[in-house]
C-alpha positions in Angstrom: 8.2 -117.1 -158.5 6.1 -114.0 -158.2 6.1 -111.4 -160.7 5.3 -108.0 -160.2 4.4 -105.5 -162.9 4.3 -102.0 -162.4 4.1 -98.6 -165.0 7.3 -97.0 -164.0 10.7 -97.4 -162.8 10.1 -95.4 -160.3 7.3 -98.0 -158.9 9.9 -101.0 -159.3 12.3 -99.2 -156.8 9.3 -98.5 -154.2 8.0 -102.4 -154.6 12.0 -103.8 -154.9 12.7 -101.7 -151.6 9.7 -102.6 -150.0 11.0 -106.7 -150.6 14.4 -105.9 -149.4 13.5 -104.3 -146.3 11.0 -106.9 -144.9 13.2 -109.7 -145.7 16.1 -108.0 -143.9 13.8 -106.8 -141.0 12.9 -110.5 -141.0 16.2 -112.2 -141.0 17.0 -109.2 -138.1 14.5 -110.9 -135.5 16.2 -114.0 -135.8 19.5 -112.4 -134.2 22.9 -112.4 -135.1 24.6 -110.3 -138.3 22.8 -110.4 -141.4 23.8 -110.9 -145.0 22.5 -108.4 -147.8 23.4 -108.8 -151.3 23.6 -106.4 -153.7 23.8 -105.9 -157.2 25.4 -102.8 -159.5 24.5 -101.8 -162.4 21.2 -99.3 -163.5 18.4 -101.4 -162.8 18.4 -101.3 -158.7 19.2 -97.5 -157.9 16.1 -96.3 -157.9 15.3 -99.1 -155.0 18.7 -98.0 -153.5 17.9 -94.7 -153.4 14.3 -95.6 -151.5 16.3 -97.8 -149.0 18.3 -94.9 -148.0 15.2 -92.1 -148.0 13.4 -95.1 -145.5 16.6 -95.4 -143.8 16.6 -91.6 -143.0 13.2 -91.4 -142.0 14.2 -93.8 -139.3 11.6 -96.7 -141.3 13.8 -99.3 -140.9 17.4 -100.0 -139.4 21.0 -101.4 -141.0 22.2 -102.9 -137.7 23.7 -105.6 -137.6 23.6 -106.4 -141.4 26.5 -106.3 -143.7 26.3 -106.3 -147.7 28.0 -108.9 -150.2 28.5 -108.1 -153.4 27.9 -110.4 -156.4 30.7 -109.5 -158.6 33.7 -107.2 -159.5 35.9 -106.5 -162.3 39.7 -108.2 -162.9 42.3 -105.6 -163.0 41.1 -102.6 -161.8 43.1 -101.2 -159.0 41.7 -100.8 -155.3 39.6 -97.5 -155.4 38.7 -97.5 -159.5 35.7 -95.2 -158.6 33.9 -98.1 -161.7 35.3 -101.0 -159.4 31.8 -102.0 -157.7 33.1 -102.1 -154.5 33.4 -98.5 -154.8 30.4 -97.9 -157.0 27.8 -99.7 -154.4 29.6 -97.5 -151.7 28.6 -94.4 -153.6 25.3 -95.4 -154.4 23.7 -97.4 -151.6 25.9 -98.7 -148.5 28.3 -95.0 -147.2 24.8 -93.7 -146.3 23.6 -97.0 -144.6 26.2 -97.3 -142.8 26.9 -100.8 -144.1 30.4 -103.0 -144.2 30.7 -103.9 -147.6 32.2 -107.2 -148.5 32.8 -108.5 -152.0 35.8 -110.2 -154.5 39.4 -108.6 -154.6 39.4 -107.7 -158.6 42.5 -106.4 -157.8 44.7 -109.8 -156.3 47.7 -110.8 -157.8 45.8 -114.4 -158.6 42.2 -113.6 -159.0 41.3 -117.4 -159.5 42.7 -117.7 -156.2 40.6 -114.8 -155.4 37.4 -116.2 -156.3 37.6 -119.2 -154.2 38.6 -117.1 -150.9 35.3 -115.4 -152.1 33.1 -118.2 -152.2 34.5 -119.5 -149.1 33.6 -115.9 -147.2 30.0 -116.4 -148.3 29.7 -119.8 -146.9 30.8 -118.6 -143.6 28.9 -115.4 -143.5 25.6 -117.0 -145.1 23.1 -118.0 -146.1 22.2 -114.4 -147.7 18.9 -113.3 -146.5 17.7 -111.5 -149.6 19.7 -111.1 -153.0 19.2 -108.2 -155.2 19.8 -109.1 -158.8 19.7 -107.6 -162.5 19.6 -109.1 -165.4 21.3 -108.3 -168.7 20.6 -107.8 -172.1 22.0 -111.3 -173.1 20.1 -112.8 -170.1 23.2 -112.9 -167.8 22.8 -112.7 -163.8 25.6 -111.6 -161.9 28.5 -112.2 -164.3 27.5 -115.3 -165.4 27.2 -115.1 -169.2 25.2 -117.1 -171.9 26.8 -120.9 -171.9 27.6 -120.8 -167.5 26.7 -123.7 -165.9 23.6 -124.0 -163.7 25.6 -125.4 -160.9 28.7 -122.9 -160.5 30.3 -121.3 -157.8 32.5 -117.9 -157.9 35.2 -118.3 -160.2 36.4 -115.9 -163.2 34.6 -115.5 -166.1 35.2 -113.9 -169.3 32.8 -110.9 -170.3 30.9 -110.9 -173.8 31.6 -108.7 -176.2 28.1 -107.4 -175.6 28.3 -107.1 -172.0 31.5 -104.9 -172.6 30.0 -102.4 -174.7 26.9 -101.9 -172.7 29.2 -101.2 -170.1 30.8 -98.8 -172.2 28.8 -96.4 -170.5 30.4 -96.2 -167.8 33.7 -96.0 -168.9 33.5 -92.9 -170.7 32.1 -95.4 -173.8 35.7 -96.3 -174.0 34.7 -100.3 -174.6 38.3 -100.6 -174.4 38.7 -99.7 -170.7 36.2 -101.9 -169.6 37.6 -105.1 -167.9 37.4 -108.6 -170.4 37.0 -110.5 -167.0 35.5 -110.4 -163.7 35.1 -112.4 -160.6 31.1 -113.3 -160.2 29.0 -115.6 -157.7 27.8 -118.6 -159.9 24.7 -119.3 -160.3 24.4 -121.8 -157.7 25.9 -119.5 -155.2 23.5 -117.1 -155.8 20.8 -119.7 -155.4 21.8 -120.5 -151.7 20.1 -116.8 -151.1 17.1 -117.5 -149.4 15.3 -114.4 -151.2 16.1 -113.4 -155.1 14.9 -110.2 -156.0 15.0 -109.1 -159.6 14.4 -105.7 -161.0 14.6 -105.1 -164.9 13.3 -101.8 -166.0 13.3 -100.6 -170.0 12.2 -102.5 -173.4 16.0 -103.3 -173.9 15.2 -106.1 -171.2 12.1 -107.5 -172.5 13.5 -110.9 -173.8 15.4 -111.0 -171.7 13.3 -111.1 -168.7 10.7 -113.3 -171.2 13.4 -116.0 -171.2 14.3 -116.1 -167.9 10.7 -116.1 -166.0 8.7 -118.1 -169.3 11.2 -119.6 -171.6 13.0 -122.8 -170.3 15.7 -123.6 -167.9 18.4 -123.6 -170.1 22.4 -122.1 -169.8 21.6 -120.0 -172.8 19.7 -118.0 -170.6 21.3 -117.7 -167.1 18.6 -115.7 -165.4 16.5 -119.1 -166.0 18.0 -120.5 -163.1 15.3 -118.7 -160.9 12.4 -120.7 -161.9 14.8 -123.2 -159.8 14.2 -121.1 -156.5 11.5 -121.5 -154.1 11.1 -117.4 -153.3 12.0 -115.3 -156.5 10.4 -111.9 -156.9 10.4 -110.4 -160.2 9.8 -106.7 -160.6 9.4 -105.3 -163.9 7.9 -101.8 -165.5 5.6 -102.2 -168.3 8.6 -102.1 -170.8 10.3 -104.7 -169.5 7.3 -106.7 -169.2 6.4 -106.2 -172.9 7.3 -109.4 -174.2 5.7 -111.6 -171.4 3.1 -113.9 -172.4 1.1 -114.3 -169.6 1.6 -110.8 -168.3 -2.1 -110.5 -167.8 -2.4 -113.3 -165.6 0.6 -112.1 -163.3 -1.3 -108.3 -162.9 -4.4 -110.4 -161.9 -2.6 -112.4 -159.6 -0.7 -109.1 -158.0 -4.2 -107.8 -157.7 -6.0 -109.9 -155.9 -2.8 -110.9 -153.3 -3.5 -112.2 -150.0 -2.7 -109.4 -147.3 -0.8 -111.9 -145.4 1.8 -113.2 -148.1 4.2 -110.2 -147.9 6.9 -110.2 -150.3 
């Protein structure tokens, strides 16, 4: 797991789409389509909105890649401009140019849903590079506080807490957000062969503490990286606050060989 520190947001979106790029470029060179995941939420729009900037200035190229998306709410009908197929449309992919594929949160049996889900990323994967957040509460995708290391996509039940951070964009009607979504577990997640992980803000300092130097435990679902053998962590110095060997990783980031890339 690397971890990469940097002063402002702004920097995490640089360094975040900097990772995503070469590992897509990467996976690109090998031929056939390639699979991009992507994440909602605050944390990776700032990297989003570098992607597309690069993508304009002709630095890099979407052909031939297609984006999967790691979770979407229960309930809300097709074209809810807060359903995340319709958010990461908005905010990343229209501009790219990129066929977006994620969970019907809409289907008449979402359980049934979930599985079809699952089985879509089996036959399109493995993903080349994940983006991820991470929540408050530690949670990756959907998968709350208490999932188990070794799910698959399936419906889960949100947190109380997840709901009202959520609020937000729901007009902070907690009421109108979702109770349940349909998420990649975390062992899906884990068949990505890149997991990058951007947390920006003091609100996800123990968070991102427990995940990259607390134990591998449920209670903290973002834990599950330390299981992965290419994990990059990006975090500004807010999110970073809590680290205890935060030191060490800004030594380490410094004195990088030329040749490891991301």
């Amino acid at each position: 797991m690397e971890l990469v520190l940097l002063p402002t947001p702004e920097d995490c979106g640089r360094v975040v789409a900097d990772a995503v790029i070469a590992s897509v470029t990467a996976a690109q060179a090998g031929g056939g389509p390639v699979a991009l995941g992507l994440a909602t939420g605050s944390s990776p729009l700032l990297a989003y909105r570098e992607m597309q900037a690069r993508h304009r200035a002709g630095e890099w190229t979407a052909d031939g890649v297609r984006a999967f998306l790691l979770d979407e709410y229960v309930g809300l009908p097709a074209g809810h401009p807060e359903s995340y197929r319709e958010v990461i449309r908005r905010e990343c992919t229209d501009e790219l140019g990129l066929e977006v594929h994620g969970p019907d949160g809409s289907a008449a049996d979402p359980v049934q849903a979930a599985v079809d889900y699952e089985a879509q990323l089996q036959a399109a994967g493995p993903v080349a590079v994940q983006v991820l957040g991470i929540g408050g509460n530690g949670h990756v995708g959907f998968n709350e506080p208490g999932s188990s290391l070794a799910s698959r996509t399936r419906v889960k039940t949100l947190t109380e807490r997840t709901r009202l951070d959520n609020a937000r964009f729901f007009g902070d009607d907690v009421e109108a957000v979702p109770r349940h979504v349909i998420t990649q577990g975390l062992a899906t997640i884990r068949e990505a062969r890149h997991l990058v992980l951007v947390a920006t803000g003091e609100a996800k300092a123990a968070a991102v503490a427990d995940a990259v130097e607390g134990p591998v435990s449920a209670s903290c679902p973002g834990s599950v990286l330390q299981l992965h053998p290419h994990v990059t962590v990006v975090v500004d110095d807010a999110a970073a606050s809590r680290l205890a060997r935060a030191e060490y990783y800004r030594y380490v980031l410094a004195h990088k060989l030329a040749t490891q890339g991301w």
